[in-house]
Structure formats: structure tokens, C-alpha cells
C-alpha positions in Angstrom: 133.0 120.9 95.4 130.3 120.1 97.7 129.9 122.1 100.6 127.5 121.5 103.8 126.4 123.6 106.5 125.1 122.7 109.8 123.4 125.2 111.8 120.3 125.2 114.6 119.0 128.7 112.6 118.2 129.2 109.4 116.6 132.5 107.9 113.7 132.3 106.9 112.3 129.0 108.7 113.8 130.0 112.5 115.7 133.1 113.7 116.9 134.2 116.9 119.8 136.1 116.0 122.4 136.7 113.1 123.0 133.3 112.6 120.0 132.5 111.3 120.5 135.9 108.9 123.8 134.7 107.9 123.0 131.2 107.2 119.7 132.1 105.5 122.5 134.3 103.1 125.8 133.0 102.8 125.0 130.0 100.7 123.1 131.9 98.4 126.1 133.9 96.8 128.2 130.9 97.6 126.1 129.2 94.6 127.5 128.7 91.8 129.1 126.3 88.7 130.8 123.8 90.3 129.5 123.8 93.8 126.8 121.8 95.1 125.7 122.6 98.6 123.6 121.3 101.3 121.7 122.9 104.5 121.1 120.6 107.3 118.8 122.8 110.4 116.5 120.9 112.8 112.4 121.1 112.0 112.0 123.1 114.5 107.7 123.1 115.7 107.1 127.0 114.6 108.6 126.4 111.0 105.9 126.4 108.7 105.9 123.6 106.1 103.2 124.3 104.2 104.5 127.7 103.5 108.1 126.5 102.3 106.3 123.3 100.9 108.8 121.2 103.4 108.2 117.4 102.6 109.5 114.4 104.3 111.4 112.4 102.2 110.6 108.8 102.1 112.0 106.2 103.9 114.2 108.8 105.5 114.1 107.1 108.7 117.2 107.0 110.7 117.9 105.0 113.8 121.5 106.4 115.8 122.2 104.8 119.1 123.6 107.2 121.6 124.5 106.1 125.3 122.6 102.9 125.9 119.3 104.4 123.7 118.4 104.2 120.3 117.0 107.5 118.7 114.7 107.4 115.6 115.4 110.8 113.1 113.3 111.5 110.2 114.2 114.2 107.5 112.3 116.3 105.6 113.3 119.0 102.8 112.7 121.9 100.5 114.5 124.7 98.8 115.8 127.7 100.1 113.8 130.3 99.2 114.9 132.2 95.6 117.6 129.4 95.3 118.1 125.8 94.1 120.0 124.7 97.3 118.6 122.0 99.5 117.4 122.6 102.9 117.2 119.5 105.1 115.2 119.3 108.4 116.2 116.8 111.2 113.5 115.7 113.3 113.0 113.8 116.6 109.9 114.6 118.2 111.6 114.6 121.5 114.0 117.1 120.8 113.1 119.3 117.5 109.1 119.2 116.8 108.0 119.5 120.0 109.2 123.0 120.8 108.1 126.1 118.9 111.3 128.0 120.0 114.9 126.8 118.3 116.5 127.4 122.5 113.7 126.3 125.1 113.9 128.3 128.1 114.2 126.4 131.7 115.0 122.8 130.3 117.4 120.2 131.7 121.2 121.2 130.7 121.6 117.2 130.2 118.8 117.5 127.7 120.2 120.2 125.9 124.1 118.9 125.2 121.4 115.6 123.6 119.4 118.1 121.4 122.8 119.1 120.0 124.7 116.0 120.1 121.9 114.4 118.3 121.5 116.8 115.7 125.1 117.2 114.8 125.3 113.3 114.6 122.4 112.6 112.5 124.4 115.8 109.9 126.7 113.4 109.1 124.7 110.4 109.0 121.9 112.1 106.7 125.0 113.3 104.5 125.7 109.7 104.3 122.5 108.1 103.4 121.7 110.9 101.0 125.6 109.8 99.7 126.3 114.0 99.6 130.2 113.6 100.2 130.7 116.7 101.6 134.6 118.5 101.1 133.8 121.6 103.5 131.1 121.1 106.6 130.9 124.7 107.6 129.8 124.2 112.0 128.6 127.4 113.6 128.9 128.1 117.1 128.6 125.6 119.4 125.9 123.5 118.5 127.6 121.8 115.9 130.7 122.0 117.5 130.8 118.1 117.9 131.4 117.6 114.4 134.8 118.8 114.1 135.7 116.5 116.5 134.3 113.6 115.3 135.8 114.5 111.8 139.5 114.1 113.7 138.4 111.5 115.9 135.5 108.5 115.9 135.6 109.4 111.7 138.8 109.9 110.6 139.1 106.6 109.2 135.8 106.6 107.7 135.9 106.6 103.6 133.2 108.7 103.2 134.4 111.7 105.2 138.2 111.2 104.6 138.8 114.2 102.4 136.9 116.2 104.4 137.6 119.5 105.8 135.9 121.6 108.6 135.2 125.4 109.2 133.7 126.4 112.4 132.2 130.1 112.7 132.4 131.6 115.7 129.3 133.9 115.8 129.1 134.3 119.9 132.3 133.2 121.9 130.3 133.1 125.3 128.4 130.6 124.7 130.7 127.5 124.8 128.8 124.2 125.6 130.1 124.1 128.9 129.3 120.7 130.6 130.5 117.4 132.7 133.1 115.2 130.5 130.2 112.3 131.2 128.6 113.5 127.8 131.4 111.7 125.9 130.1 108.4 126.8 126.7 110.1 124.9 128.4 111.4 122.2 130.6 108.4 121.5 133.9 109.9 121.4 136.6 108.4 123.1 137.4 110.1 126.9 141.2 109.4 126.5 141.1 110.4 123.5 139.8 113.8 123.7 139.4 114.9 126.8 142.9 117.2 127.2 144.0 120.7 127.1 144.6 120.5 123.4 141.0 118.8 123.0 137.9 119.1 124.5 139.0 119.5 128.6 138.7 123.3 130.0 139.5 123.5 133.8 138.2 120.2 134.4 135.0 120.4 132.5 134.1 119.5 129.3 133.9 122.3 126.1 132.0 122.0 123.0 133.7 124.9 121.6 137.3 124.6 122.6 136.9 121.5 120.9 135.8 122.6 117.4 138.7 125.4 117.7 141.1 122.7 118.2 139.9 120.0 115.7 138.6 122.3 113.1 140.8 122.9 109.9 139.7 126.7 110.0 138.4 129.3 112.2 136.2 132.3 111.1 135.6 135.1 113.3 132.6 137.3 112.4 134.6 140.5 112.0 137.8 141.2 112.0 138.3 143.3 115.0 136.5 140.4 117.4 138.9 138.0 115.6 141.5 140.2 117.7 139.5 140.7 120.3 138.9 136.8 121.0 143.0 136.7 121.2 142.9 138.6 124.6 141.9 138.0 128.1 139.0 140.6 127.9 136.9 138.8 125.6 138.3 135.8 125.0 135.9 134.1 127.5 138.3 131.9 129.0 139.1 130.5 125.1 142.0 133.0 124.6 144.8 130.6 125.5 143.3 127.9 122.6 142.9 130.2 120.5 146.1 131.9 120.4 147.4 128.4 119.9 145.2 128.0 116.7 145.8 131.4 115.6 147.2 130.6 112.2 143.8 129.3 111.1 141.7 131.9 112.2 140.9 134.9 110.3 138.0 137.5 110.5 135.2 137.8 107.7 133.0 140.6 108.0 128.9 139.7 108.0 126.6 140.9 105.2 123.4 141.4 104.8 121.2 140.5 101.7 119.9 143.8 100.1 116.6 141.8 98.7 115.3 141.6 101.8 116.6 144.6 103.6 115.8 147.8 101.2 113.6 150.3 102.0 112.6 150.9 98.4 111.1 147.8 97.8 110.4 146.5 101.2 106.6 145.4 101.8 107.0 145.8 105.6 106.6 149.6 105.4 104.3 151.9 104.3 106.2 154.4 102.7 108.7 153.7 100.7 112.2 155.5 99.4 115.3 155.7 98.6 118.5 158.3 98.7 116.0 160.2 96.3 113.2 160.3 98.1 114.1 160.6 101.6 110.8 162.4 102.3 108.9 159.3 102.8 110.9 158.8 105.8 109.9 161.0 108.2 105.9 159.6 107.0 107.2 156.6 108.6 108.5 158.2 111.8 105.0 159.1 111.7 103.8 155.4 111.1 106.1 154.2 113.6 105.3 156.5 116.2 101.6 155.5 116.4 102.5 151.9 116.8 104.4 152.8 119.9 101.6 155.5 121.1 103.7 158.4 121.0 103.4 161.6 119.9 104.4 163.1 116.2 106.6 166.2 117.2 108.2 167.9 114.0 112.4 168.6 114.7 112.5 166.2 117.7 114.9 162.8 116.9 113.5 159.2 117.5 115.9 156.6 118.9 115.7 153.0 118.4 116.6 150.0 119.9 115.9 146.5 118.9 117.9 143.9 120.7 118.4 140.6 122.5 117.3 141.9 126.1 120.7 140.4 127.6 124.4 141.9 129.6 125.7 141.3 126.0 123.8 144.4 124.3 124.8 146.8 126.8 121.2 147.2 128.6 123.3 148.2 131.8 124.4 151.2 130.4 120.4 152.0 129.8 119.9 151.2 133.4 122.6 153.1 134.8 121.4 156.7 133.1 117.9 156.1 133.3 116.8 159.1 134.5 119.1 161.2 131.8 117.5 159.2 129.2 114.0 160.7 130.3 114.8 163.6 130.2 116.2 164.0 126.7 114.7 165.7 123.9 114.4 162.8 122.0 112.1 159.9 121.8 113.2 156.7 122.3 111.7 152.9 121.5 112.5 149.6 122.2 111.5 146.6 120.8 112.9 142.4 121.7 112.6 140.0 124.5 115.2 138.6 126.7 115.9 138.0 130.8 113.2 139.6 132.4 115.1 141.8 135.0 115.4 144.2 131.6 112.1 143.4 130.1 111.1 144.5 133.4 113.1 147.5 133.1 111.5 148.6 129.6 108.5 148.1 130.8 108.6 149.9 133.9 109.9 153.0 131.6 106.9 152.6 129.5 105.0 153.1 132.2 106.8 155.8 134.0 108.0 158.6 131.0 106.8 160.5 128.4 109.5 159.1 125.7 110.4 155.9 126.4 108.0 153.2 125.2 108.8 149.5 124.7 107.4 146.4 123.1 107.9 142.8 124.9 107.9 140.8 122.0 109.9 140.1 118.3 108.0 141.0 115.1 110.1 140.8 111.9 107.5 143.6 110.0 107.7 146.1 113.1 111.7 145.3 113.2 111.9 147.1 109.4 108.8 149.4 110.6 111.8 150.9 113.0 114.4 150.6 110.7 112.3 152.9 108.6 110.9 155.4 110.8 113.7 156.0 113.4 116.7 158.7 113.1 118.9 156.9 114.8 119.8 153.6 116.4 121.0 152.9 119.9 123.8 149.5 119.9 125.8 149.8 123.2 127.0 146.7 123.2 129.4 145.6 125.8 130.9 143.0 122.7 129.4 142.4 119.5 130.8 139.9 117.2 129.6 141.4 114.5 126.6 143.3 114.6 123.6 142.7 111.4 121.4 145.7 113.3 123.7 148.3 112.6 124.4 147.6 108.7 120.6 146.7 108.5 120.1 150.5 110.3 122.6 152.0 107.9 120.8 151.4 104.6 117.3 152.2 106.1 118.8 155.8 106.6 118.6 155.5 110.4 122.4 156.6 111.9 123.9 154.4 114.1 125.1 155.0 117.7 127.6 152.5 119.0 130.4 151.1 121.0 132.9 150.8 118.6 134.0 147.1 119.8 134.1 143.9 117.6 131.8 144.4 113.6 130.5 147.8 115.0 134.3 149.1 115.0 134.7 147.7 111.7 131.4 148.9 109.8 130.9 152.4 111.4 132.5 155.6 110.5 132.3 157.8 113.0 130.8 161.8 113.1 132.9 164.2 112.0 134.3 163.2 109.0 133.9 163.5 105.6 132.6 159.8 105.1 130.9 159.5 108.8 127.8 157.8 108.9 127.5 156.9 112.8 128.4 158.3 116.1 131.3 156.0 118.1 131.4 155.5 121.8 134.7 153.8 123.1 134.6 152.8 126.7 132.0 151.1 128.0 131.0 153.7 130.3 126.8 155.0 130.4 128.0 158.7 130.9 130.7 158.6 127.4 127.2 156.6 125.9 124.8 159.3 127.3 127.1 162.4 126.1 127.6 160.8 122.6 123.8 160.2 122.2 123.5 163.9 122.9 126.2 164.9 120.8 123.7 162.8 118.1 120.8 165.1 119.0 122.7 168.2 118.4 124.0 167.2 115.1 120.2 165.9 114.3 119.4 170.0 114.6 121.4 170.3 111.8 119.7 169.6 108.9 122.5 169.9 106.2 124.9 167.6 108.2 122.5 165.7 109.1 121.1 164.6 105.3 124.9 164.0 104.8 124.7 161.1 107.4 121.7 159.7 105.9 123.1 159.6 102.2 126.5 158.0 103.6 125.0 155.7 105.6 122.4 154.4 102.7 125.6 154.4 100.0 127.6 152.2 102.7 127.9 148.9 101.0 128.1 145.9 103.4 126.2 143.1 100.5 127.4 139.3 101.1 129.2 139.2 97.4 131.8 141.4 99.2 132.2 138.7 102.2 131.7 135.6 100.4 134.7 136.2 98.1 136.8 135.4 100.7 134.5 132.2 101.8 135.0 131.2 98.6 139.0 131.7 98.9 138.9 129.6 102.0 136.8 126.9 101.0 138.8 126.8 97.7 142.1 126.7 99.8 140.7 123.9 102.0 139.6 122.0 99.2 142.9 122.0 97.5 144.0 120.1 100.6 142.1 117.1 100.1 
């Protein structure tokens, strides 16, 4: 079986969020006798190729004419890192190279449906030169949402893709590809054909994603619970209607993370060390942490972290709303991402005005497992999360988990008291239930007994990919018999 995957991240050559985690994972413990598989992810300027030893193949040139224009592609390879899978980069200098972040901020939305459009088409036209006949081609998120639809459409009497099947992740439903049908004239995909309620048209506008959920042969929802959640009108972000009509191929696969790179007995990020054994070393990396963020070692008293997309999504609101509780807790609390500046203003402004609240403007993967480490607990308050990698990442670093219990943080997080609790649950999204069940996380911190309960639950919790990918195997397998 040979199995491709398209996506615009890839762990470790781009990340902005999970995606690039899960698609830097997935494929690893999807290896195996039998199954060939193939990345495809744009060369994105910021990747390092000398690092990854990325080469462009020769005479990999590839001329696609969308619209009226030609477009000149190049690709360029290497192996994923511990693995024997290809990795293939798609270049065009005007769309990929150019830019040392995967999603420029402040560019032209017509631009942006070409840099996926033209991505997405040169997947299948790269899998066609390189003659990898592909049985699955896994999309993810909207991006690649095109290709399902050319699959059922402009392809489907193509030999070369004729037995193939298509499985689009959902990873975020509110990002859709929203845009003016005009862009099928781009894309090459037939406006009478497509563009209905059963196909690509969404209250007279054009929909990348209600497209892939229509045209694609199966569904997957990052967690169970946000696979029911996407059902309804509350967070089905308009897509609720198409997808109950396509419920029978969706289904919900939990995330997982990859235990190589995210142990805190072996990870080279941190200074210190440990494991369920040796819990010690932690609290010298609350230390080590603390420095960093020019606070104040203070023996007993609980450090809170955050580390987050800045956006509505993650529940900064919340934050906002109880601002003055926060403090006034007795409990330090640090942030660390970047996102829409009316809440990096806010962090930064707190910085400035409290004695323990510090943030940091920026993404660093090292101080990301520098926090894992050396914080007691972590803050998710999400007003959805499809899934959530923070939380399981949090979980084995020790550091207990404070959520909403909506979407993968309902499914991953047993909540305080229990006998197997290893996180604290919040339900509504409401600052004041958030601000009371962060203090009810305080008061159970003052116990120590409970509290080294917590941590030795939460490190034995087991969220690996080998669980996961058993049943992306199943589906793939299932798929496969089809063809």
C-alpha cells in the first residue's frame, strides 16, 4: 500500500501548531512491511536544508498552468528524521521560498487560496512524475482540501489516481478557505460542476473545506469528543449541516505525541533531568525556569504556565476578564507564544504591571520544554480545542493540567478528585468557574501527598502514537480494500 500525505507543516522543518507535531509523527508508526509512504510540505524559506541535508532532485522542474499563467515548481527532498520515509518539498519562489513563516501575516486573500491551490496541485502532479501511485492521500485541513475534490472531479478518470482514496483531517474547523467561487476558474475545476450545496457552495461563497468533507472517502476528527462537537450548531462553524450529512465517514482519532522527543528523562532542552523516580530535579527546574522569566524562587508557592497561540480560540478572554484576580493569586504565572496583538498587548502590559505575571512575545521550542519542566501546572482554557498536544505534552513533563473540558482536553484529562485524576476540569466557559478551579489547583498544590499523586498519574498517562495509529492503520486498510 502506498500512502501520501499532504500538509503545509511538517515537524521538524515548519511548525505552527499540532499539525505540524502530528504530521512530523504519524507516518513514523505508520511505517512498516508493506507500506510505502510519501510526505509532500512546501520548502518553506526558514527550513534549514543543510541541516536535514534537503537536495533538489534533478530535473524536477514542473510547469502547471493555472488561470491564464503558467507556474514553474521545483522539488527537493530528504528523509524524515530517524525514518526511511521520503519528505518532498514544493517550491515556487513566489509562493513558498520567499517567506520565512508557513502563514504570512497581512497578504492578499487572492494570493493565498494560489499558495494553496498551487501546492495541492503540484501533490498530485509530483506523485505523478515521481510515478508514486498513491491508494490513500491523507489532506489536512484546508490547505489541501482541493485535492479531494479534484480526486472526484477534474481526475476521476485519470488512470493513475483511479483507485485512489482520500482522508481529510480536520485539525481546526474554523478555518475553512472561505472565498469568491471565481477561484474555480484558478483551480481548474468545473463551476457547474461543483459549486452546490452538496459541493463546494456555502451561502453563496465558495468553501475549501466543505468541499473535502463532501468529496473525501473519510473524515477524521482529532478527538472524539470534537468529532461530536463539529455535529452541532455550537461548534460546527457553519459546517454542521455537511457534516451531519457525511456523518457515516467521520470518526474521531485521538492525537499522540512521540515520547522521543517529549521525555523529560532524556530531553536535552532542560537542565535537569528526571523521571517518576526522581521527581526532585523538578522543582531545580522551576528554579531554572523562573530566572528566565525574572521572577523570584519562592519555596511552597505554585508556578502556572501558559504557552499558546495568542488567539479567541485559547480562551485568552477568560485571562482578560479576571485580570485583576489573577494578580492577586498566590501563584506565579508565565506565558510564553505570539498571536493578534490586542493579547500580546495584554501579556505584556501584565508584565509590566504585576509581581507574578511575566510573558515572553515570541516561540522557542527549547524554552517551550524549559516550561514543561519547571512549571506545576498548566493553564488551557480553551473556548474549543480539537484536540490539544499541550496538555498530553504537560502531562508527562509532571506539570498538571487545568482545562476546559471541551473537544481532546475532555477526552485526555481526568479530572481532581479521583483515584486516577491527573488534571483539574473547568466546564463552562465562564472566567469566574476558570478562576475558582485554578484556586481549587492552588489549594490541592498545599498538599504535598495528593499532590505527588497528580504528578505520578499524570507522567504514567499514556497518550504514544502506537495507540492512535492502530486505528489509522484500520482505516487506511479498510479504504484500501475498496480499491
Amino acid at each position: 500500500m502506498k500512502i501520501l500525505y499532504a500538509t503545509f507543516e511538517l515537524a521538524p522543518f515548519t511548525k505552527v501548531g499540532g499539525l505540524a507535531d502530528v504530521m512530523g509523527s504519524l507516518p513514523k508508526y505508520i511505517e512498516e512491511e508493506g507500506t510505502e509512504i510519501a510526505i509532500f510540505t512546501p520548502l518553506i524559506g526558514s527550513i534549514d536544508k543543510e541541516k536535514y541535508n534537503i537536495k533538489e532532485l534533478e530535473n524536477s522542474r514542473l510547469q502547471l498552468r493555472f488561470g491564464y499563467a503558467e507556474y514553474v515548481f521545483t522539488l527537493s527532498m530528504c528523509k524524515l528524521p530517524g525514518t526511511n520515509i521520503n519528505v518532498f518539498f514544493i517550491d515556487n519562489p513566489k509562493f513558498y521560498s520567499c517567506f520565512n513563516c508557513v502563514y504570512p501575516q497581512g497578504i492578499d486573500s487572492w494570493y493565498e487560496q494560489e499558495r494553496f491551490i498551487c501546492f495541492s496541485k503540484a501533490v498530485l502532479e509530483y506523485a505523478r512524475a515521481l510515478n508514486f501511485k498513491p491508494d490513500i492521500i491523507h489532506c489536512n485541513d484546508w490547505h489541501t482540501a482541493m485535492i479531494p475534490v479534484w480526486i472526484k472531479t477534474s481526475y476521476k478518470n485519470d488512470e493513475f489516481f483511479k483507485n485512489a482514496k482520500t482522508v481529510f483531517s480536520i485539525h481546526n474547523l474554523a478555518y475553512q478557505g472561505r472565498y469568491f467561487p471565481e477561484i474555480l476558474d484558478f483551480a481548474g475545476i468545473s463551476k457547474n460542476e461543483t459549486y452546490h450545496q452538496d459541493g463546494l457552495e456555502h451561502w453563496g461563497n465558495l468553501v475549501w473545506m466543505k468541499g473535502a468533507i463532501n468529496y473525501s472517502d473519510k473524515i477524521i476528527a482529532v478527538s472524539p469528543k470534537y468529532a461530536q462537537e463539529i455535529l452541532t450548531y455550537d461548534y460546527g462553524e457553519g459546517m454542521d449541516w455537511a457534516l451531519r450529512n457525511n456523518q457515516y465517514k467521520l470518526e474521531g482519532i485521538l492525537n499522540g505525541i512521540d515520547y522521543n522527543e517529549f521525555n523529560p528523562d532524556t530531553d536535552k532542552h532542560i537542565r535537569y533531568n528526571y523521571n517518576i523516580n526522581s521527581i526532585e530535579n523538578k522543582e531545580k527546574c522551576k528554579r531554572d525556569i523562573l530566572k528566565d522569566y525574572w521572577l523570584e524562587y519562592k519555596k511552597d508557592r505554585p508556578l502556572i504556565a501558559i504557552i499558546s497561540r495568542l488567539v479567541e480560540q485559547k480562551g485568552i478572554d477568560l485571562l482578560k476578564f479576571v485580570e485583576n484576580e489573577l494578580r492577586e493569586l498566590e501563584a506565579d504565572i508565565i506565558v510564553l507564544g505570539t498571536g493578534e496583538k490586542r493579547y500580546e498587548d495584554f501579556f505584556v502590559w501584565l508584565s509590566y504591571n504585576s509581581k507574578n505575571i511575566r510573558a515572553r512575545i515570541e516561540y522557542r521550542a527549547d524554552l517551550c520544554n524549559k516550561i514543561y519542566a519547571g512549571a506545576d501546572m498548566f493553564l488551557m482554557p480553551s473556548r474549543f480545542e480539537p484536540c490539544g498536544l499541550s496538555q498530553l505534552i504537560a502531562l508527562k513533563y509532571g506539570t498538571i493540567p487545568i482545562v476546559r473540558a471541551t473537544g481532546g482536553l475532555e477526552n485526555t484529562i481526568n479530572a481532581y478528585p479521583n483515584e486516577n485524576a491527573d488534571g483539574f476540569k473547568f466546564y463552562n466557559y465562564n472566567a469566574h468557574e476558570m478562576l475558582g478551579t485554578i484556586q481549587y489547583a492552588i489549594n490541592t498544590y498545599k498538599n504535598k501527598r495528593e499532590w505527588q499523586k497528580l504528578i505520578k498519574n499524570a507522567m504514567n498517562a499514556d497518550f504514544s502514537w502506537s495507540k492512535s495509529a492502530i486505528k489509522y492503520k484500520k482505516i487506511y486498510d479498510d479504504l484500501f480494500q475498496q480499491s
